[in-house]
C-alpha positions as a Markdown table, in Angstrom:
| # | Residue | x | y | z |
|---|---|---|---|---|
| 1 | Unk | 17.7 | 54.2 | -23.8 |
| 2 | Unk | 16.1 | 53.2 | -20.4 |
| 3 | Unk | 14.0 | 50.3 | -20.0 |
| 4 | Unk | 10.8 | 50.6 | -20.6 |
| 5 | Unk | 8.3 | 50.2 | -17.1 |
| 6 | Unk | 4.7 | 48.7 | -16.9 |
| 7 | Unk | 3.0 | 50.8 | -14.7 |
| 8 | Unk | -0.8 | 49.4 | -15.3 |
| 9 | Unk | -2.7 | 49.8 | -12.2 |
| 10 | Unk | -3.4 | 46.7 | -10.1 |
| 11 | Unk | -6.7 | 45.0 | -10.8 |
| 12 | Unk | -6.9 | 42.4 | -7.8 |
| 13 | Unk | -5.0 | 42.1 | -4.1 |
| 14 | Unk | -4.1 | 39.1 | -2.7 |
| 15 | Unk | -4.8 | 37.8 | 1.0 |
| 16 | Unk | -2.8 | 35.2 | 2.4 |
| 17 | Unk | -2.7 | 33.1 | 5.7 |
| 18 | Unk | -0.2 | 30.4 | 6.5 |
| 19 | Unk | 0.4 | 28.0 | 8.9 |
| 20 | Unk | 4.2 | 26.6 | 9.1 |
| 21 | Unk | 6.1 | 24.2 | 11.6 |
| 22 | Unk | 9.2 | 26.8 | 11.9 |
| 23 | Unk | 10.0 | 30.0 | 11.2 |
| 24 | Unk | 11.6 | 30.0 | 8.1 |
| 25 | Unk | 11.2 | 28.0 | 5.0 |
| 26 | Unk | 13.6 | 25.5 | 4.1 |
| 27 | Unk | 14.5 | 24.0 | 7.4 |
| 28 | Unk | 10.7 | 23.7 | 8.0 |
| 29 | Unk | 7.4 | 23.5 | 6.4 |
| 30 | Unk | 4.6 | 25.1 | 4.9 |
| 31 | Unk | 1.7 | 23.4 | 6.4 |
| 32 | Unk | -1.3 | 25.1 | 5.0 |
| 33 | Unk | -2.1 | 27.9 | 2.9 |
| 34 | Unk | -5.2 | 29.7 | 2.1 |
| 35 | Unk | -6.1 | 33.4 | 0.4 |
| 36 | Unk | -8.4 | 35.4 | -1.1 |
| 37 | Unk | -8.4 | 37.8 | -4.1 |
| 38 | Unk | -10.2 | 40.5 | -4.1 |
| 39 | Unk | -11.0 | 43.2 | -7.1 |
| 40 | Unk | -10.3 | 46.9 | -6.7 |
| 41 | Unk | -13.7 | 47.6 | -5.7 |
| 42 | Unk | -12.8 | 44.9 | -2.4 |
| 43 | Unk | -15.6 | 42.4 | -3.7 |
| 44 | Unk | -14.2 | 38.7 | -3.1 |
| 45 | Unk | -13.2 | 37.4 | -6.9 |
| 46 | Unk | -12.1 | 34.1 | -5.5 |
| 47 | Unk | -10.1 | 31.6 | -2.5 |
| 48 | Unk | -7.2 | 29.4 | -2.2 |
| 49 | Unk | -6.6 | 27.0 | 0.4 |
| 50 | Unk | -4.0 | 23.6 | 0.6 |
| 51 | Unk | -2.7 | 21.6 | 3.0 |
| 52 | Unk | 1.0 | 20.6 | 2.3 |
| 53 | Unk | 3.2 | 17.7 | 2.8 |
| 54 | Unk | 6.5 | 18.2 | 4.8 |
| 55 | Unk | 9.2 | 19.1 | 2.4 |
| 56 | Unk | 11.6 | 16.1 | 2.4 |
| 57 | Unk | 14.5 | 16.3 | 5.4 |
| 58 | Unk | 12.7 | 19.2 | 7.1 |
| 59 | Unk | 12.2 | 19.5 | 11.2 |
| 60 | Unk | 9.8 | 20.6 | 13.1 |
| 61 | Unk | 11.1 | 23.1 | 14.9 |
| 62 | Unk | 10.9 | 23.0 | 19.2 |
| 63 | Unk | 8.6 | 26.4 | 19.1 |
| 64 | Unk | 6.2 | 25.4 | 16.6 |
| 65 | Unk | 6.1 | 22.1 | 18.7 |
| 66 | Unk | 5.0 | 23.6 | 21.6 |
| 67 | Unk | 2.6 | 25.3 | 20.2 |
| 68 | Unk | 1.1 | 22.7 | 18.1 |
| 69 | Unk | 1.3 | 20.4 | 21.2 |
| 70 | Unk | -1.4 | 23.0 | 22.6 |
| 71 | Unk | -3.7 | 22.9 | 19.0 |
| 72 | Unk | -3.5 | 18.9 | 18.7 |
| 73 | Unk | -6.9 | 18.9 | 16.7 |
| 74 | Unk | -5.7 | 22.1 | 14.6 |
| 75 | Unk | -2.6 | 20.2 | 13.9 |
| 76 | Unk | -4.3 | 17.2 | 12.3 |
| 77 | Unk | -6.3 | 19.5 | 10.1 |
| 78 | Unk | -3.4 | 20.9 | 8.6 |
| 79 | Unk | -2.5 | 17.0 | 7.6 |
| 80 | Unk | -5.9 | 16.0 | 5.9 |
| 81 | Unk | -6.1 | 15.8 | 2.8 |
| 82 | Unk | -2.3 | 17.3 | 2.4 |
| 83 | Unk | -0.7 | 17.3 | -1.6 |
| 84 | Unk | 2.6 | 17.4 | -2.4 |
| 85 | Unk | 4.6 | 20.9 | -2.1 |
| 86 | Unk | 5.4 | 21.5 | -6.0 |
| 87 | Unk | 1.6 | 20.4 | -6.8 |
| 88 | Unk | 0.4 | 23.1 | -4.5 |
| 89 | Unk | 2.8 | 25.9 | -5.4 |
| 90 | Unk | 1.8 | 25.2 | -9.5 |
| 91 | Unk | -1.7 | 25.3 | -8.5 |
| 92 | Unk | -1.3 | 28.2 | -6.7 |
| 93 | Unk | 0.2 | 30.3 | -9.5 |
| 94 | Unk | -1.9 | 29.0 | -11.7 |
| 95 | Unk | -4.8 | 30.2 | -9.9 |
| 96 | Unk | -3.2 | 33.4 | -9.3 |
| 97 | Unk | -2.7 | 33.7 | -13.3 |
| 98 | Unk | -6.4 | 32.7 | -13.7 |
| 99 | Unk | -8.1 | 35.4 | -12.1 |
| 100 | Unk | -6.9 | 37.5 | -14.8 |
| 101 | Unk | -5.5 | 40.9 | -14.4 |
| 102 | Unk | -2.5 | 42.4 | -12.3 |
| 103 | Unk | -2.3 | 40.8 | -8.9 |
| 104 | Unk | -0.7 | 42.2 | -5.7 |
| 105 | Unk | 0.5 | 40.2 | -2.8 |
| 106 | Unk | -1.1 | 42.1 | 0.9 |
| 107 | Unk | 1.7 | 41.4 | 2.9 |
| 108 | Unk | 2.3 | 41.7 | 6.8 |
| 109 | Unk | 5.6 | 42.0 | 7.9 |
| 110 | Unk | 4.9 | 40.4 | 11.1 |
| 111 | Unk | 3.7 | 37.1 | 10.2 |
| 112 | Unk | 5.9 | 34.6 | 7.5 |
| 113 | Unk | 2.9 | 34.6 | 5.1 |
| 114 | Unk | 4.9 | 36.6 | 1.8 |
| 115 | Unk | 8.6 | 34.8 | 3.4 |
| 116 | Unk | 7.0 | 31.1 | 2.8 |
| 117 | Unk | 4.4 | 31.6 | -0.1 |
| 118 | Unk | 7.9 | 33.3 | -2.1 |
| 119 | Unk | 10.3 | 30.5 | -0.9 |
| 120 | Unk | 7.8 | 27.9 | -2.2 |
| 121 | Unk | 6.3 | 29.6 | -5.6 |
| 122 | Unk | 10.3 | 30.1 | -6.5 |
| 123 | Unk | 11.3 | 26.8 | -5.4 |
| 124 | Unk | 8.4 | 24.9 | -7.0 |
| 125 | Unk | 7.1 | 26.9 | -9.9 |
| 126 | Unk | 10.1 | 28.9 | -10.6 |
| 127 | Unk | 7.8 | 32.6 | -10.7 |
| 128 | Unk | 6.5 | 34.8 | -8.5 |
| 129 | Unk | 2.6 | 35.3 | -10.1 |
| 130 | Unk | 2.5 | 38.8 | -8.5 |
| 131 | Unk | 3.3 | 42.3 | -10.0 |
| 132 | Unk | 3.9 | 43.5 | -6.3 |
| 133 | Unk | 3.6 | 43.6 | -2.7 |
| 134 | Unk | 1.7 | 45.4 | -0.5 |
| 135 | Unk | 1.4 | 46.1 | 3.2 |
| 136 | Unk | -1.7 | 44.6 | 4.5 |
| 137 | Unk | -2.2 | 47.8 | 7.0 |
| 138 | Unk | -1.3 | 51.2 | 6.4 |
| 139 | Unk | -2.8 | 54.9 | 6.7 |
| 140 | Unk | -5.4 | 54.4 | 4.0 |
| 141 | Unk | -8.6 | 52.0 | 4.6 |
| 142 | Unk | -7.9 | 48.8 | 2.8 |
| 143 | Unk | -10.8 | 47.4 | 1.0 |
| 144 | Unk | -9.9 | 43.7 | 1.5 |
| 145 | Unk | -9.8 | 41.4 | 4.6 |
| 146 | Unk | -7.1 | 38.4 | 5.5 |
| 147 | Unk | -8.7 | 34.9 | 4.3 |
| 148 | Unk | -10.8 | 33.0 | 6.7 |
| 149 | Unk | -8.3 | 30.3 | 8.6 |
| 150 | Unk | -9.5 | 26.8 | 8.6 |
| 151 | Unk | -8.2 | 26.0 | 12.2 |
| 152 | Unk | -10.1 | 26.5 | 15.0 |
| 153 | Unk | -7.7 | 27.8 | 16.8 |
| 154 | Unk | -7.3 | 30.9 | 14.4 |
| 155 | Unk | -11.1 | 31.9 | 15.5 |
| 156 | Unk | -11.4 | 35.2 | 17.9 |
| 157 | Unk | -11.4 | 33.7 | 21.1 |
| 158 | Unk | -14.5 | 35.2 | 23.1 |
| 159 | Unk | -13.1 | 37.1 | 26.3 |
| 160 | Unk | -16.1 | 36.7 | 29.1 |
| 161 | Unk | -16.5 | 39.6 | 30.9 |
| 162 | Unk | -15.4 | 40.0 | 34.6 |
| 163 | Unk | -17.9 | 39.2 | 37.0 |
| 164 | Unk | -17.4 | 41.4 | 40.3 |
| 165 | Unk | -17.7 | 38.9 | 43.7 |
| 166 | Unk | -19.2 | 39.8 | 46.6 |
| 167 | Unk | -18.8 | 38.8 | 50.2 |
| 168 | Unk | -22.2 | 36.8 | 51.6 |
């Protein structure tokens, strides 16, 4: 007889934003991680955000130096206030559990936000809180919005406009 499959419709996405000090977990860090869940109906149901200690014996890798180098005073944000790895990835779940319901992890496959919040939910609280993934765009309007990032260098940068110049 086949297995039997829960097919209950989601009840709440999940948002997240990362900041790392390499490209892949393991070898590097997760420095900060924030999210927002939001319900069905897109209405913000609640946020996440930690900053994490390095993971023991981990580099930071030349890239993510460079740019760091450039985002001194965003770097040192991502240090305040910073909790041990496992603390943060039980807290996490935890809080994904809490809100109740069937969560989905919004995903987009061009940043490491799902690679790093995986790596460290399985490596630290052994589950993955989330009945699936989602990608974060598509052909259909999403009704949610990526979590607000708490470095200053994650703000829209304001583009002034060109300004013709005349000969006197």
């Amino acid at each position: 007889m086949p297995p039997e499959f829960d097919i209950a419709p989601t009840t709440f996405h999940v948002t997240t934003h990362v900041h790392t000090d390499g490209p892949i977990p393991g070898p590097h860090s997760l420095l900060t991680l924030t999210s927002s869940a939001y319900g069905a109906d897109g209405v913000l149901i609640g946020t996440f955000t930690a900053n994490l200690r390095e993971l023991p014996g981990a580099t930071l890798h030349p890239t993510a130096l460079a740019t760091w180098r450039t985002r001194a005073e965003d770097w040192l944000v991502t240090r305040r206030a910073s909790r041990p790895p496992g603390q943060v990835a039980n807290d996490y779940a935890a809080w994904v559990t809490d809100l109740g319901g069937r969560a989905s992890f919004v995903a987009d496959p061009e940043e490491p936000d799902h690679l790093f919040v995986y790596w460290y939910l399985q490596r630290f609280a052994g589950r993955w809180p989330f009945t699936g993934t989602v990608p974060a765009h598509g052909g259909t309007p999403r009704p949610w919005a990526p979590p607000p990032c708490p470095l200053r260098g994650c703000a829209p940068v304001e583009v002034p406009e060109p300004t013709e110049v005349t000969a006197a």
